[in-house]
C-alpha positions as a Markdown table, in Angstrom:
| # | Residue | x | y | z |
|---|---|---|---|---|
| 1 | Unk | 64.6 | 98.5 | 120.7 |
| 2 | Unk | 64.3 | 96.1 | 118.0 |
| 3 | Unk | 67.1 | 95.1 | 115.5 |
| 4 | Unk | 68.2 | 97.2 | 112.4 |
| 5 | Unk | 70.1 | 98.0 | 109.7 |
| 6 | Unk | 71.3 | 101.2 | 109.6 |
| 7 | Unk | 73.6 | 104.0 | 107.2 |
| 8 | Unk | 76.4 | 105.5 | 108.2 |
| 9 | Unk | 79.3 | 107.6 | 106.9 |
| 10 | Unk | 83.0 | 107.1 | 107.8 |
| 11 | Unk | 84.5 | 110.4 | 109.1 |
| 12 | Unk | 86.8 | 111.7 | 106.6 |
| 13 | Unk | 87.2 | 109.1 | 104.6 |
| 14 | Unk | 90.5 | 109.2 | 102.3 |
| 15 | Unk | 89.6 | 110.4 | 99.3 |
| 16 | Unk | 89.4 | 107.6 | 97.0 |
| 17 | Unk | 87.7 | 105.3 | 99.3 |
| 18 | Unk | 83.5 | 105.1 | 99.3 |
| 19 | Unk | 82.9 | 106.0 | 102.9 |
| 20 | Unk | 79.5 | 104.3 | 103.2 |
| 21 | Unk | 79.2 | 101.7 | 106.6 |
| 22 | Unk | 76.6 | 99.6 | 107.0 |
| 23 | Unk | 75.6 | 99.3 | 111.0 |
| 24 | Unk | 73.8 | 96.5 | 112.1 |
| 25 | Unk | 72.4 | 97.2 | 115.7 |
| 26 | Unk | 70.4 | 95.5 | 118.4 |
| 27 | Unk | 68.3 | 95.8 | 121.9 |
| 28 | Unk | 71.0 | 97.0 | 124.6 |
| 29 | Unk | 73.5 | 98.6 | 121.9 |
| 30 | Unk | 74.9 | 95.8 | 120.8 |
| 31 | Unk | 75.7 | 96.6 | 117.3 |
| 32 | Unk | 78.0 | 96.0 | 114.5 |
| 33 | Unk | 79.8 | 97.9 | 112.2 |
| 34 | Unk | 80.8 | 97.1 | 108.5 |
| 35 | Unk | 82.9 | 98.9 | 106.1 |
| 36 | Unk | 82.3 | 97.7 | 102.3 |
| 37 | Unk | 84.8 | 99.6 | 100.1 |
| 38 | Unk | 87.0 | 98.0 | 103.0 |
| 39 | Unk | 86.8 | 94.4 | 102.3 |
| 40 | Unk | 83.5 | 94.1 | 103.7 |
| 41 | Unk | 85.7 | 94.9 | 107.1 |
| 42 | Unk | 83.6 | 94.4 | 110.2 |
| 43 | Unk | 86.0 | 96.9 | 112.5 |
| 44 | Unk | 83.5 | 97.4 | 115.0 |
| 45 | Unk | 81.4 | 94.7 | 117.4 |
| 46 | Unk | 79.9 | 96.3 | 120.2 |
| 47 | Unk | 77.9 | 94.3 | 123.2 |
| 48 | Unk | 76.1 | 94.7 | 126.2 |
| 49 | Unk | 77.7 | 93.0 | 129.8 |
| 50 | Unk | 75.7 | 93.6 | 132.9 |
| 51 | Unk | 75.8 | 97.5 | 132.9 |
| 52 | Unk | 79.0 | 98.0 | 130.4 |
| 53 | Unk | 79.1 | 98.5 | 126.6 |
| 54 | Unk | 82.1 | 96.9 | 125.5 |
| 55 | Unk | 83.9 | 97.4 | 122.4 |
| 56 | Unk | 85.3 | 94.0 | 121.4 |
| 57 | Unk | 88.0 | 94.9 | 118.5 |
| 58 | Unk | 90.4 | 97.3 | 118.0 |
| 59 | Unk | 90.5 | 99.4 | 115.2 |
| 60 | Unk | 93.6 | 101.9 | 114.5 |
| 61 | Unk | 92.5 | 105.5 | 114.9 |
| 62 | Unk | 93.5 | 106.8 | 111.8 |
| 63 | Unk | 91.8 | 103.4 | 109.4 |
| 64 | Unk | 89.8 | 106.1 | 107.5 |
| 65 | Unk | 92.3 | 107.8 | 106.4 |
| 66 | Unk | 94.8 | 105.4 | 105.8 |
| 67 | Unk | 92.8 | 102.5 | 104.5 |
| 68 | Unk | 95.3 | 100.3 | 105.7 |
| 69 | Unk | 93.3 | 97.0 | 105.7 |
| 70 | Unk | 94.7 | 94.2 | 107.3 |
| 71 | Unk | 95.6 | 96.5 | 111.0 |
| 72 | Unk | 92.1 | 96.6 | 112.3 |
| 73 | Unk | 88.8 | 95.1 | 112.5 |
| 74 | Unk | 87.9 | 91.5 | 111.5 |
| 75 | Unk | 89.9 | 91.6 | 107.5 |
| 76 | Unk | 88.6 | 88.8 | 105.6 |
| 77 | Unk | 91.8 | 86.7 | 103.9 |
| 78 | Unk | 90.8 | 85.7 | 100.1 |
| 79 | Unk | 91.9 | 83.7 | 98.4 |
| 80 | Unk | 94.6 | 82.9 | 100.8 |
| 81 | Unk | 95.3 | 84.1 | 103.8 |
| 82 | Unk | 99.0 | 84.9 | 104.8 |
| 83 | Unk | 101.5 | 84.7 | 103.0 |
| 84 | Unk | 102.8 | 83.1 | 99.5 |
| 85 | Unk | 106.7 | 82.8 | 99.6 |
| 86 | Unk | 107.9 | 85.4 | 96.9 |
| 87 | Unk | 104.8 | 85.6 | 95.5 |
| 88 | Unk | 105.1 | 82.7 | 93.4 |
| 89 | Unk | 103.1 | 79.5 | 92.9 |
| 90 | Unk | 102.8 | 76.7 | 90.2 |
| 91 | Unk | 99.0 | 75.2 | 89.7 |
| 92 | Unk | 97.4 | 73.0 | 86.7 |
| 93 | Unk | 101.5 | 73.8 | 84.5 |
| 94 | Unk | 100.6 | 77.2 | 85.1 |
| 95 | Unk | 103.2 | 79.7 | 87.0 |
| 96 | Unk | 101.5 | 82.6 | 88.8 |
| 97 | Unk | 103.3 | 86.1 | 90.2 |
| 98 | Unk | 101.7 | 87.9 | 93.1 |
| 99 | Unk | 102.4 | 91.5 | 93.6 |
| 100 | Unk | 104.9 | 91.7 | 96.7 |
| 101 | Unk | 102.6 | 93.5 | 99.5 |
| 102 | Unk | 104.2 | 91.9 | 102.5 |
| 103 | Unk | 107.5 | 91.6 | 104.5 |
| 104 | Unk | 109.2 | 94.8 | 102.8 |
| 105 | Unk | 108.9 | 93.2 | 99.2 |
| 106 | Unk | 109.2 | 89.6 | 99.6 |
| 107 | Unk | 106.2 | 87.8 | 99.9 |
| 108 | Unk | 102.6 | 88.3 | 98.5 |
| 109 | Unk | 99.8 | 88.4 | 101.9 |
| 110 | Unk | 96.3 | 88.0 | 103.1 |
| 111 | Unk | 95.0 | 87.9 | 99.1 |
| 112 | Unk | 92.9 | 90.3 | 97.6 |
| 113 | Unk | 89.5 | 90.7 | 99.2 |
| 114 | Unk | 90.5 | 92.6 | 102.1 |
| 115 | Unk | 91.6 | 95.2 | 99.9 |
| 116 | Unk | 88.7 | 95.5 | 97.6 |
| 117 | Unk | 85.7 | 97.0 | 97.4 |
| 118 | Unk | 82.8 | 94.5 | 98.0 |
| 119 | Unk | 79.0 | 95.4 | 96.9 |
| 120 | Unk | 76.6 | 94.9 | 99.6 |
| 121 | Unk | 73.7 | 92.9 | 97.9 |
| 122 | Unk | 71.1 | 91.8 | 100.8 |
| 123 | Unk | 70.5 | 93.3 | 104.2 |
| 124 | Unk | 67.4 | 92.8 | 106.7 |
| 125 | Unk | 66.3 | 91.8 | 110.0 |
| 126 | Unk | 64.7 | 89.5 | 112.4 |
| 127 | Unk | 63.3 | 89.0 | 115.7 |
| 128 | Unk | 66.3 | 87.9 | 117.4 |
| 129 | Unk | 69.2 | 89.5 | 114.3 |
| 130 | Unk | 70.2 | 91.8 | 111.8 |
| 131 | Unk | 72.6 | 91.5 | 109.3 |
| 132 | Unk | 74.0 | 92.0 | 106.0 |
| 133 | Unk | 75.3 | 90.6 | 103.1 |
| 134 | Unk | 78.5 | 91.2 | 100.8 |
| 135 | Unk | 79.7 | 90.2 | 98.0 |
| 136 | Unk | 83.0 | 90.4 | 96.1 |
| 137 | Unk | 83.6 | 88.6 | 92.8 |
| 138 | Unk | 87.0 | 89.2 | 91.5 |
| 139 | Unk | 86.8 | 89.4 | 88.1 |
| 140 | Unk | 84.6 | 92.0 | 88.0 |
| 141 | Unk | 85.4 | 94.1 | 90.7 |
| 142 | Unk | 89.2 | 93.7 | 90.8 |
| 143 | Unk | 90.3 | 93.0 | 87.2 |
| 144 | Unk | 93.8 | 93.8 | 87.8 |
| 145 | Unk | 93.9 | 90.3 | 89.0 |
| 146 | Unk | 92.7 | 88.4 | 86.4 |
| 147 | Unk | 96.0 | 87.8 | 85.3 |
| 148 | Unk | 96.8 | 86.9 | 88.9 |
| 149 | Unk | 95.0 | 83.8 | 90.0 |
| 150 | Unk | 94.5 | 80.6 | 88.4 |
| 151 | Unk | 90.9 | 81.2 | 88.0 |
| 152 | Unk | 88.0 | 83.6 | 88.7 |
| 153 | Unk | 86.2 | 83.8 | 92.2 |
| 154 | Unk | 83.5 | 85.1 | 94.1 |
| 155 | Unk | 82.9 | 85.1 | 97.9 |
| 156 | Unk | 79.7 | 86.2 | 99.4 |
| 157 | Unk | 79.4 | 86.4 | 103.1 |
| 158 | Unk | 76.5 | 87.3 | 105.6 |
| 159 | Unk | 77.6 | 88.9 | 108.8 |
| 160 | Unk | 74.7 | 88.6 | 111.3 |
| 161 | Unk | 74.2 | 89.9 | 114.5 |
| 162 | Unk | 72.5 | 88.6 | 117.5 |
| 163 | Unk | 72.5 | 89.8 | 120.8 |
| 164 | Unk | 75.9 | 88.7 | 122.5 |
| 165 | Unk | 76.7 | 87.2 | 118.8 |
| 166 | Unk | 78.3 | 87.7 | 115.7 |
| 167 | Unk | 78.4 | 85.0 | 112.8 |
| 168 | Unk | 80.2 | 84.9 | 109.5 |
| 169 | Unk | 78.8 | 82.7 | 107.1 |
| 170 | Unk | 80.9 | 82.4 | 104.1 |
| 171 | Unk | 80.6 | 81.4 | 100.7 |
| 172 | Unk | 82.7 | 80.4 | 98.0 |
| 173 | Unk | 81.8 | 80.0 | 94.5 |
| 174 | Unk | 84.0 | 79.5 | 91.0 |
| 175 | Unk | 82.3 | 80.7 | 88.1 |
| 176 | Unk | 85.1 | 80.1 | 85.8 |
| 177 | Unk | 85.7 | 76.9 | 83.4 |
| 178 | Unk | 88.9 | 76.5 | 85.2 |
| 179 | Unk | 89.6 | 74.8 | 88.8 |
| 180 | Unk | 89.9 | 77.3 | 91.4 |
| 181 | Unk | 92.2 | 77.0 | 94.3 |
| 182 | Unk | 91.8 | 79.0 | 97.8 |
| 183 | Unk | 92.2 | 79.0 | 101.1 |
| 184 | Unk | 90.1 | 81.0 | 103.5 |
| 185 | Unk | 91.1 | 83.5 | 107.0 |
| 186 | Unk | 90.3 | 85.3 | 109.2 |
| 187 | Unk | 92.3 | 88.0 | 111.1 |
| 188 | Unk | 90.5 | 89.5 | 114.1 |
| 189 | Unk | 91.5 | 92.1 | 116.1 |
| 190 | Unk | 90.1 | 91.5 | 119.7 |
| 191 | Unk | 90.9 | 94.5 | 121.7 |
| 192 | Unk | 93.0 | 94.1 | 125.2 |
| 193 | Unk | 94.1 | 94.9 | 127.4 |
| 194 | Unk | 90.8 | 93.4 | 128.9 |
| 195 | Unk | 92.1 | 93.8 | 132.0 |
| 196 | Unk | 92.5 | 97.3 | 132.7 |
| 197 | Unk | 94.7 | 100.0 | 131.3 |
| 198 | Unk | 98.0 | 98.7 | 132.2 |
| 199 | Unk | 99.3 | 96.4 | 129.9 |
| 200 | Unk | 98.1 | 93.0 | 129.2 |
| 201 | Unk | 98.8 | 91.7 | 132.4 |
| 202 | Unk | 95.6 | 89.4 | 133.7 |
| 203 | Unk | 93.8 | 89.4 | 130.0 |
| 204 | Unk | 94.2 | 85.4 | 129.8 |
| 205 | Unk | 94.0 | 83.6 | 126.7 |
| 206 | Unk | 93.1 | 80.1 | 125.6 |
| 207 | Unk | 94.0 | 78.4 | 122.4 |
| 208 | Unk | 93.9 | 74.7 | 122.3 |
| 209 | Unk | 96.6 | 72.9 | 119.8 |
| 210 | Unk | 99.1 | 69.6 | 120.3 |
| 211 | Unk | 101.6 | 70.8 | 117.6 |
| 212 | Unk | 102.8 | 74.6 | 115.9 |
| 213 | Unk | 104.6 | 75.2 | 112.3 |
| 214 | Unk | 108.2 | 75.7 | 112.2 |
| 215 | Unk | 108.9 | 79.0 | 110.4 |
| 216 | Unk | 111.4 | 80.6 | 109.1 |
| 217 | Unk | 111.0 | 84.3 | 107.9 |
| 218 | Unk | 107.3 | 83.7 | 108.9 |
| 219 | Unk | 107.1 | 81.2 | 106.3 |
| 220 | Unk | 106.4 | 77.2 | 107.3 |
| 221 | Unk | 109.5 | 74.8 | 106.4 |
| 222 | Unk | 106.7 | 72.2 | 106.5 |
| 223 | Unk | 107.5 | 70.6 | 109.6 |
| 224 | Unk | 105.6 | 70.3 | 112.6 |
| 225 | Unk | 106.6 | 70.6 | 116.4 |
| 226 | Unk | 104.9 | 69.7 | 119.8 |
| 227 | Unk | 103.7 | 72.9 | 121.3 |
| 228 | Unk | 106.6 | 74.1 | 124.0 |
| 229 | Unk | 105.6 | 75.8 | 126.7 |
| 230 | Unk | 106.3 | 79.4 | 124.5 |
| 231 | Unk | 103.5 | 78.3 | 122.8 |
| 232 | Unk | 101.5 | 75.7 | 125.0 |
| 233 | Unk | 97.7 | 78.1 | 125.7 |
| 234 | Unk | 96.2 | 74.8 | 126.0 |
| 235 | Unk | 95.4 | 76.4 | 129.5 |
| 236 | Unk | 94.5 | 79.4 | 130.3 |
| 237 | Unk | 97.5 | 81.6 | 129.6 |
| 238 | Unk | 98.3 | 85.0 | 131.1 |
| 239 | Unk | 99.3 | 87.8 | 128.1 |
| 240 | Unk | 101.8 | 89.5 | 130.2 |
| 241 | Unk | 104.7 | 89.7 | 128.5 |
| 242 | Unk | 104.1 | 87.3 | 125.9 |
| 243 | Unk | 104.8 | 88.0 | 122.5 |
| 244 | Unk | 103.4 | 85.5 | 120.2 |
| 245 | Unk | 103.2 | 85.0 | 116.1 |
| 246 | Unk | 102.3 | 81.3 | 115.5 |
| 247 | Unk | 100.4 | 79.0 | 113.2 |
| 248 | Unk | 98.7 | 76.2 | 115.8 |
| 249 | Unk | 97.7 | 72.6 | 114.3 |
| 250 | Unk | 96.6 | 69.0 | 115.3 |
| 251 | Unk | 93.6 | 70.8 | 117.0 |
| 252 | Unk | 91.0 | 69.1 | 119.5 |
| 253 | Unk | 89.3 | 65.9 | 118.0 |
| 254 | Unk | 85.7 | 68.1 | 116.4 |
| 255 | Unk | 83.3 | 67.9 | 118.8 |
| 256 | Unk | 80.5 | 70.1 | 117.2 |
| 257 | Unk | 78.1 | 71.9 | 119.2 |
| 258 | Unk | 74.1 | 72.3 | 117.6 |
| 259 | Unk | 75.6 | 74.7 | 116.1 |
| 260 | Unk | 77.9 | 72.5 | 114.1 |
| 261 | Unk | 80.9 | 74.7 | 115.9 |
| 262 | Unk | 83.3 | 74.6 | 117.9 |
| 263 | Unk | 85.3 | 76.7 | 120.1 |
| 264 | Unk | 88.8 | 77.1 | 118.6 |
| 265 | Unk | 90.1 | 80.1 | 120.9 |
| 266 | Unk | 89.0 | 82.3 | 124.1 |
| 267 | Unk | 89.7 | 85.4 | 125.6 |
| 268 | Unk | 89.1 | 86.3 | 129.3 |
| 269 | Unk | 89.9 | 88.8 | 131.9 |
| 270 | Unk | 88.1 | 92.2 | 131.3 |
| 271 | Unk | 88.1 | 95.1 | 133.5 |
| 272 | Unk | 85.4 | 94.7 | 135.8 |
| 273 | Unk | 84.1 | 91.4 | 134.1 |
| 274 | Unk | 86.0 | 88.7 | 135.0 |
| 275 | Unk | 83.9 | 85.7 | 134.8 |
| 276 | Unk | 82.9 | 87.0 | 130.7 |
| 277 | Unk | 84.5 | 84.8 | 128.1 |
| 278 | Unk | 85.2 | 85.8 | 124.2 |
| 279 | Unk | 84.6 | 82.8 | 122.5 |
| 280 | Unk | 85.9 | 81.7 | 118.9 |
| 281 | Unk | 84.1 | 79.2 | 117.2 |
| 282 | Unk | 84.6 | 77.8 | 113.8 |
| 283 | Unk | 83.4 | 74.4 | 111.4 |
| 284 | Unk | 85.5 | 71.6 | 110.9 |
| 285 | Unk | 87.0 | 74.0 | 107.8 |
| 286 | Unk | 89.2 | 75.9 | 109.9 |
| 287 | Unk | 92.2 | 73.3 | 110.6 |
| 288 | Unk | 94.7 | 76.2 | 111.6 |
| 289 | Unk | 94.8 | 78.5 | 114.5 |
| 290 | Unk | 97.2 | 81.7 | 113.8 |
| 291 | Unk | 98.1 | 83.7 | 117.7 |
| 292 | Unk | 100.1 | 86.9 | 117.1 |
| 293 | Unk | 100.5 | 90.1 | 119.2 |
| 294 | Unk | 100.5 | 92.7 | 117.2 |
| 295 | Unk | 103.7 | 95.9 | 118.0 |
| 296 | Unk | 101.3 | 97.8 | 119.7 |
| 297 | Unk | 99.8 | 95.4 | 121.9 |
| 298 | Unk | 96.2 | 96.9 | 122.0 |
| 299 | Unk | 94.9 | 94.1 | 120.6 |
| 300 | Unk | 95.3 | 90.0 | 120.2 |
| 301 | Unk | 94.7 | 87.8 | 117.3 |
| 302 | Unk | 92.8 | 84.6 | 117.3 |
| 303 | Unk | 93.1 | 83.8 | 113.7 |
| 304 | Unk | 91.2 | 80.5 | 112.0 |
| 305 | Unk | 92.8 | 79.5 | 108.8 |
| 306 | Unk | 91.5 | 76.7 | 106.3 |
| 307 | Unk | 95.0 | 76.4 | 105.2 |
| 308 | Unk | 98.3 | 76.9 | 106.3 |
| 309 | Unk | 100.5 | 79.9 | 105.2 |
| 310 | Unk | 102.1 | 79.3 | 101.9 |
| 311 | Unk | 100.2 | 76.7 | 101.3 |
| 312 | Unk | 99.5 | 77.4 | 97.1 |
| 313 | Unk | 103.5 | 75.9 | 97.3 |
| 314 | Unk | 103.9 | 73.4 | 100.7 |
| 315 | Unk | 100.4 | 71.9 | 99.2 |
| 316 | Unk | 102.6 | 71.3 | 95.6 |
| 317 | Unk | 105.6 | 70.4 | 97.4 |
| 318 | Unk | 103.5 | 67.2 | 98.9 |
| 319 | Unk | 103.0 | 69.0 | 102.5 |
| 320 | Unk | 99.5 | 68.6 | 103.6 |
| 321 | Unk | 98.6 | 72.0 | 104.2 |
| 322 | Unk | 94.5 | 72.9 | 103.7 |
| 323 | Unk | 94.5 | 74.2 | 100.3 |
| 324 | Unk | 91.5 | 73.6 | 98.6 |
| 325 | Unk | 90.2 | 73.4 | 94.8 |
| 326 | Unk | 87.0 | 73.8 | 93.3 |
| 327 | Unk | 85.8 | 72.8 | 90.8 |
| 328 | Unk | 84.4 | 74.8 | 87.8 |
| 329 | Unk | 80.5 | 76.1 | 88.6 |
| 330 | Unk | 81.0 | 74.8 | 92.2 |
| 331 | Unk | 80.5 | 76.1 | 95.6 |
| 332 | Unk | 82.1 | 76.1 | 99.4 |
| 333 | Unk | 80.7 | 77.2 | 102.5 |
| 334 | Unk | 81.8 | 78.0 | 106.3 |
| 335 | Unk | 80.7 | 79.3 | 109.1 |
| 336 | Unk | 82.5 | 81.2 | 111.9 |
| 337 | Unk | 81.1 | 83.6 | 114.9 |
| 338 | Unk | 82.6 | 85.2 | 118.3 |
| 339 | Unk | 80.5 | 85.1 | 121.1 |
| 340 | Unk | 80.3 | 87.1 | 124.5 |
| 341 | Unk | 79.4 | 86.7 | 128.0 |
């Protein structure tokens, strides 16, 4: 079998909501499964392990008809990721109000991409891939929030499957005459328990980082801690009983592989596969590492960030924190993949 793009239709789909998926597929069934109307959300990434196909992140079984879009999948976090403390920020003597989406009506989160409608404008295969491109340019596809950011944005990414691979390549472009400022994240679902059905016992997880964010409310105070051992997964760290929702920084010295990656976070300890490693691997961009276990603890999240939460205000506030600005006309790119086996 040789890779393809394929069309698919999401099963009752709310009404409201375009239900066409894009499905990328491969030799062995690996395959990948995008949702445009859902902030390009890839919420499925299937791959082949000795006999097994194993499906690599959780998706909630009702997504379709809830459109919730930050609970499943891979949600892409534009133009920040996180959250903005009350919604509020200051840039270029300009005051900003975000709409309150997060922490029962008190902060703005995770930005406005994941929640859009992107248009799929290139798609194709390869020899050895298949993938497909998206695009979502806020003025004209969301221009509610015109009045919302300091400046128009578009982000195009390429999602590109390979056999026991999939990449994100992102890019980031302002087409405005005024500076734009963003940060960039991801929030991946990766399914668990690997380990079996009972819990998360034995699904071991590795996350290298010297120091975490204080937080208060889930928002930074702007100072930084050595890791305790709460939050030490320097080592491999057993799951069991862990319940985790932290921002990780003063990562590894970059030490890039051909690629130009490196690994940032790993999962081990499926059922049946025990030597198999989920691997995160991300650019020199991504100088944050967010861990969380979600409530219902089918799932853990390895989470790169180019910035820190609330970084539109810690960045104003003189805290070094990630966010970026650029300039009118100008682009950004990154790159970030998950591999298997």
């Amino acid at each position: 079998m040789k890779f393809q793009v394929e069309k698919a239709l999401a099963p009752d789909a709310r009404l409201g909501f375009d239900p066409a998926l894009v499905r990328l597929s491969g030799p062995d069934g690996a395959s990948a499964t995008i949702w445009p109307a859902m902030g390009f959300n890839c919420f499925d990434w299937t791959v082949r392990h000795k006999n097994d196909l194993l499906k690599l992140l959780h998706a909630e079984d009702d997504l379709f008809q809830t459109g919730k879009a930050t609970r499943s999948g891979n949600p892409v976090l534009f133009p920040f990721p996180n959250r903005i403390r009350a919604g509020r920020f200051s840039h270029a003597g300009r005051d900003f109000s975000l709409p309150l989406t997060g922490d029962n009506g008190t902060t703005a989160i995770h930005g406005f991409a994941c929640r859009q409608a992107w248009r799929v404008v290139d798609q194709g295969c390869a020899t050895d891939q298949a993938y497909v491109t998206g695009e979502y340019h806020g003025h004209k596809d969301a221009p509610e929030t015109i009045p919302l950011w300091p400046a128009d944005h578009t982000i195009r990414m390429t999602v590109r499957l390979y056999a026991n691979r999939l990449r994100f390549e992102t890019e980031v472009l302002n087409p405005d005459c005024h500076t734009l400022p963003f940060g960039l994240g991801f929030h991946p679902y990766f399914s668990t328990p690997f380990a079996g059905t009972g819990g998360q016992a034995g699904c071991m997880v590795r996350v290298p980082a010297a120091e975490y964010w204080e937080l208060e409310s889930c928002l930074p105070t702007g100072r930084t801690h050595a890791v305790d051992a709460s939050r030490d997964l320097n080592d491999w760290t057993d799951l069991k009983d862990r319940s985790l929702d932290d921002i990780l920084t003063a990562l590894p010295d970059y030490k890039a592989d051909p690629d130009g990656l490196m690994e940032r976070g790993a999962i081990m300890g499926l059922a049946g596969h025990p030597d198999a490693i989920l691997r995160v691997r991300c650019d020199q961009s991504f100088r944050h590492m967010v861990v969380f276990t979600p409530g219902n603890r089918a799932s853990f999240c390895i989470e790169p960030y180019t910035c820190l939460t609330d970084a539109a205000n810690l960045e104003h506030n003189g805290v070094p924190s990630g966010w970026m600005e650029l300039k009118p006309g100008a682009s950004w790119t990154s790159i970030m993949e998950w591999t298997f086996g």
